[in-house]
N, C-alpha and C positions, 0 to 999 in steps of 0.2 A: 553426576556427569562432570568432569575436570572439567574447566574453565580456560579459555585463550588467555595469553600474555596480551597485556593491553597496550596497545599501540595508539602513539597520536597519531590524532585525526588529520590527515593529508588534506581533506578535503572538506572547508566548513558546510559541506551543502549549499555551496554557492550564495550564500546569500547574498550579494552584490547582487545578483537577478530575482532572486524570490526573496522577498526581506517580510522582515516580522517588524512592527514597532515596539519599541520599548523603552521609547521615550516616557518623561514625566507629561509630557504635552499630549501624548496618546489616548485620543478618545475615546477608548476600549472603556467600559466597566473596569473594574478589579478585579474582580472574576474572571473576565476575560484575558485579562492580562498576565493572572495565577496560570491559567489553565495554559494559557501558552509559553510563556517561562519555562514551566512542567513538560511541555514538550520539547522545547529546546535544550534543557538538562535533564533530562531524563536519569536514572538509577537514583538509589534510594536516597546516596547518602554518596561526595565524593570521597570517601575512603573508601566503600566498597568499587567504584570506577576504577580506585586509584590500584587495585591489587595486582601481584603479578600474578599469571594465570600461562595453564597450558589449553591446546582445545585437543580434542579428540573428533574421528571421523563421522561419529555420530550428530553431532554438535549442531544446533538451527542456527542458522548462519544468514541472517536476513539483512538483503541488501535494500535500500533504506533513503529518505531524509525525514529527517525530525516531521517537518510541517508538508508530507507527504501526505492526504487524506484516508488514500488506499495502501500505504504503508500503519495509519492508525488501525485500520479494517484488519488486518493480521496481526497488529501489535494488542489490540480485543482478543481477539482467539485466543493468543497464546497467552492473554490474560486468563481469558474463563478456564481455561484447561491447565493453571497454574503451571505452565513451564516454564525451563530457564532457556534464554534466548542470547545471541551473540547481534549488537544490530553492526555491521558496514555502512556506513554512511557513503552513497554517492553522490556526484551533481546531478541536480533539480532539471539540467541543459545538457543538449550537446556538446564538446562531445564528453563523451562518456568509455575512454578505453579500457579499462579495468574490467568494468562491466560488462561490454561489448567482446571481450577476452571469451570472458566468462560464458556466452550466452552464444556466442556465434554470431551475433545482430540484433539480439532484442536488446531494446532499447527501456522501454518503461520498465517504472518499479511499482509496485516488488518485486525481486525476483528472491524465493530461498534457496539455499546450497547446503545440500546435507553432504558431505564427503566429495565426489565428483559426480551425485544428481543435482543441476539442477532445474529447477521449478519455474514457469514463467506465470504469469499471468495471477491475478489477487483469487479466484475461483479455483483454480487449481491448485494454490498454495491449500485453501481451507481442505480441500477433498484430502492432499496427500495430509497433513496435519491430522485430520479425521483418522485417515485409515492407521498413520503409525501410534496412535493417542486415542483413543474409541472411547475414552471416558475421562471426561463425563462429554458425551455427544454433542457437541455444537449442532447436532442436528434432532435436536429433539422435538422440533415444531414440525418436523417432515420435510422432504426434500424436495415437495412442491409449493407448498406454503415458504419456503425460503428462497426458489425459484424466484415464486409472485414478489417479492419481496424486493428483489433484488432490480427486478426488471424495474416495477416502479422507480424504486431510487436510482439507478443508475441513466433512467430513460426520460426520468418529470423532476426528481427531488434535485440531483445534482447538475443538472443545467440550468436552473434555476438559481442554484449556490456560485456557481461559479459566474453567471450572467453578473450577478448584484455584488458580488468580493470585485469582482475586477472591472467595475464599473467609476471606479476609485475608493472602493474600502479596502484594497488591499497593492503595496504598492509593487512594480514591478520596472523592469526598464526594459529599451530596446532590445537586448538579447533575450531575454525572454520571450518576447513579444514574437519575435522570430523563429524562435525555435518551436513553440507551440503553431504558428502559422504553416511551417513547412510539415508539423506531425501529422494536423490534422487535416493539408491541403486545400483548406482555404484560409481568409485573413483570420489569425487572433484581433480584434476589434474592438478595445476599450470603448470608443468613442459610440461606438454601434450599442454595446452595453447600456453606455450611459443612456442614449436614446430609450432603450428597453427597461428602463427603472420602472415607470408606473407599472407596467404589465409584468414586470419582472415581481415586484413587491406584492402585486395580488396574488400569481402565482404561489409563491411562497409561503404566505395565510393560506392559502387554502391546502396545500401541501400538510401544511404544520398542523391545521385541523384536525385535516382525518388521519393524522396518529395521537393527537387529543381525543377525537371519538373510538379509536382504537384502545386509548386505555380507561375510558370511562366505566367497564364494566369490574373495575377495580381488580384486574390483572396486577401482577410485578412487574412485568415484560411485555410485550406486542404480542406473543402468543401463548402466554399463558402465565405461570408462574417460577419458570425458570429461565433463565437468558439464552440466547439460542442464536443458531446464523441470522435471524428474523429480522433478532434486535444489532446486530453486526454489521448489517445488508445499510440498515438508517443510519445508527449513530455515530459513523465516521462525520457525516456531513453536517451533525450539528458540533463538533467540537471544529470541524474546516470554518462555521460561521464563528464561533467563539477566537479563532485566530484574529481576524480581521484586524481594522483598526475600530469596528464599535456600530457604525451604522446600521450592518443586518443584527449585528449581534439585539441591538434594540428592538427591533422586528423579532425575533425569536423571542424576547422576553415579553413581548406581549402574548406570549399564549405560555400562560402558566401552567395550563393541565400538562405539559411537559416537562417540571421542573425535578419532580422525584422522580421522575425513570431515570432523567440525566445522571440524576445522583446515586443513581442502585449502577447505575453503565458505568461511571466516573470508578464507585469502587472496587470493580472487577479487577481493574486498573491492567498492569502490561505483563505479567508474570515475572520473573528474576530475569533482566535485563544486564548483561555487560559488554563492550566495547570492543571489536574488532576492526586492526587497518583494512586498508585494501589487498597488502603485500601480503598479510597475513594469511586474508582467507582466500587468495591464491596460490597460499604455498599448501591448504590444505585441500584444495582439488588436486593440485601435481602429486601428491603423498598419498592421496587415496587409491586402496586398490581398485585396478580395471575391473568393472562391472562385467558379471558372468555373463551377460547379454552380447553376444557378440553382435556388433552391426553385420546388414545385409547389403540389399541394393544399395547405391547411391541414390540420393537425394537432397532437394532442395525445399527449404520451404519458405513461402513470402508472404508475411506479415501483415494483416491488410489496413496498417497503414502509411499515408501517402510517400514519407522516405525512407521506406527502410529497407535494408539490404536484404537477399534472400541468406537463411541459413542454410551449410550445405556439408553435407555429412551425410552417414550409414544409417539407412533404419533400422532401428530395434524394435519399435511398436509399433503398433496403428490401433485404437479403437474409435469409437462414437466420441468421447472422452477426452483423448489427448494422443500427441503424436509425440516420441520418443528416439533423438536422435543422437549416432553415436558422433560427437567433433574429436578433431587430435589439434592441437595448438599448442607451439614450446611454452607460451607463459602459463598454463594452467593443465599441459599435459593432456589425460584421456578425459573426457565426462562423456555424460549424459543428461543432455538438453531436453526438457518436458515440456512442450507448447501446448496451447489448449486448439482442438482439433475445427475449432467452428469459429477463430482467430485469424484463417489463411487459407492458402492454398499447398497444397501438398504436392512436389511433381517429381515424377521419376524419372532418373538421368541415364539406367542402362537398360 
């Protein structure tokens, strides 16, 4: 698959709002500190970053920040599934116009862009990933065992994570603070955090246990012997603790029956990674041909969370699944936006 011409980064991923340490005074481990390095340069070697490169319409096109948790959760898959990937880096915050271009109104990331589909939501990303790439199955543990999986982490494991990072292990400023408050509709609340330590900290042991008893039966992976959505569904959120500045990370290293899965997950590592602007992978929605799909009714769809605009466009699809809609905007021309259907609400305008 040809490769994009590499463009500088417009945008560092805001880090003035989400910051990483990387100070010599950073009380991360060393490992901690490896690991997140390793996220923030990403690609093998700066000479292969550094090539000049075209992309084609096929291209995975994932829009992106480094120290994303659920941008790590895709940048796994397309590890296990050894593909080459193009990442877009966008801001961590509002606003967000490139992307908001691109999407009609969604705002979170991930979002991927093959051509002029694109993909919202980190679940949807793996489903379409799956179907265009069915081998080797990111779902070999079954697609309710990776269901269960998910709900957990996504419902106990990473509220959790996020309570104890941003209780002061991880630092952030007022605009962060704000833009996460207006996403989720009530306050983002360091200080509320802090208060929740103790209870936060037990939580977390005991979280970390039962995937310690989960590998006790001398597995490779949480479901069996090969990596799978299972092990995809958890292990963003212990490299989101390994970011920090070191506090949870030390809590995590008290449960060492975790320490070789990390390092079987660590080696899957990101698949063939390189560099695309934002301009770039805008000019490759505008250049891709219009989808045989032709939209239908008008409609609108609204995101269910607290600020987001509704998207408003032609339908193409509808299932259980995901909803599929057609946008026309001059900066990215025709696409096709793929929301996940149980994300919002769906409403018909004619």
């Amino acid at each position: 698959m040809p490769a994009p011409r590499v463009a500088p980064q417009d945008d560092p991923g805001s880090a003035s709002a989400f910051t990483v340490h990387t100070d010599e005074q950073d009380r991360a481990p060393r490992e901690g500190r490896a690991l997140r390095d390793r996220a923030l340069r990403p690609g093998r070697n700066q000479a292969e970053r550094e090539q000049v490169m075209t992309v084609d319409q096929n291209a995975l096109i994932l829009h992106q920040y480094d120290i994303s948790p659920y941008s790590e959760k895709i940048r796994g898959a397309l590890g296990l599934k050894g593909l080459t990937w193009w990442a877009c880096n966008q801001p961590s915050i509002m606003p967000k116009p490139d992307l908001i271009a691109l999407t009609g109104g969604y705002r979170r990331i991930p979002v991927l862009q093959i051509g002029g589909d694109i993909y919202c939501d980190s679940e949807l990303i793996l489903d379409e990933i799956e179907r265009r790439f069915p081998a080797p199955s990111i779902f070999a543990c079954g697609r309710a065992t990776a269901e269960t999986y998910r709900l957990w982490a996504d419902e106990k494991l990473f509220p959790t994570v996020v309570g104890l990072l941003f209780s002061g292990d991880w630092d952030v400023n007022e605009a962060f603070i704000a833009d996460r408050s207006a996403l989720r509709g009530r306050p983002f609340d360091p200080e509320a955090f802090r208060a929740a330590i103790p209870s936060l900290t037990d939580a977390l042991h005991r979280h970390l246990r039962l995937l310690e008893m989960q590998l006790e039966n001398g597995n490779a992976f949480l479901a069996g012997e090969q990596p799978s959505a299972a092990d995809l569904q958890v292990f963003h959120n212990l490299v989101f603790i390994r970011w920090g500045k070191g506090r949870t990370t030390a809590l995590l290293d008290q449960h060492p029956g975790l320490r070789a899965w990390e390092a079987r997950m660590r080696a899957i590592g990101h698949g063939i990674r390189h560099d695309i602007g934002k301009d770039d992978a805008l000019r490759v929605a505008r250049e891709a041909p219009i989808s045989a799909a032709v939209g239908g009714a008008r409609v609108s769809y609204q995101i269910n969370d607290a600020n987001s605009s509704p998207i408003a466009g032609r339908l193409v699809a509808e299932d259980a699944q995901r909803v599929s809609i057609l946008l026309e905007n001059p900066c990215v021309g025709t696409v096709v936006v793929h929301l996940p259907a149980t994300s919002g609400r769906l409403h018909r305008l004619d």
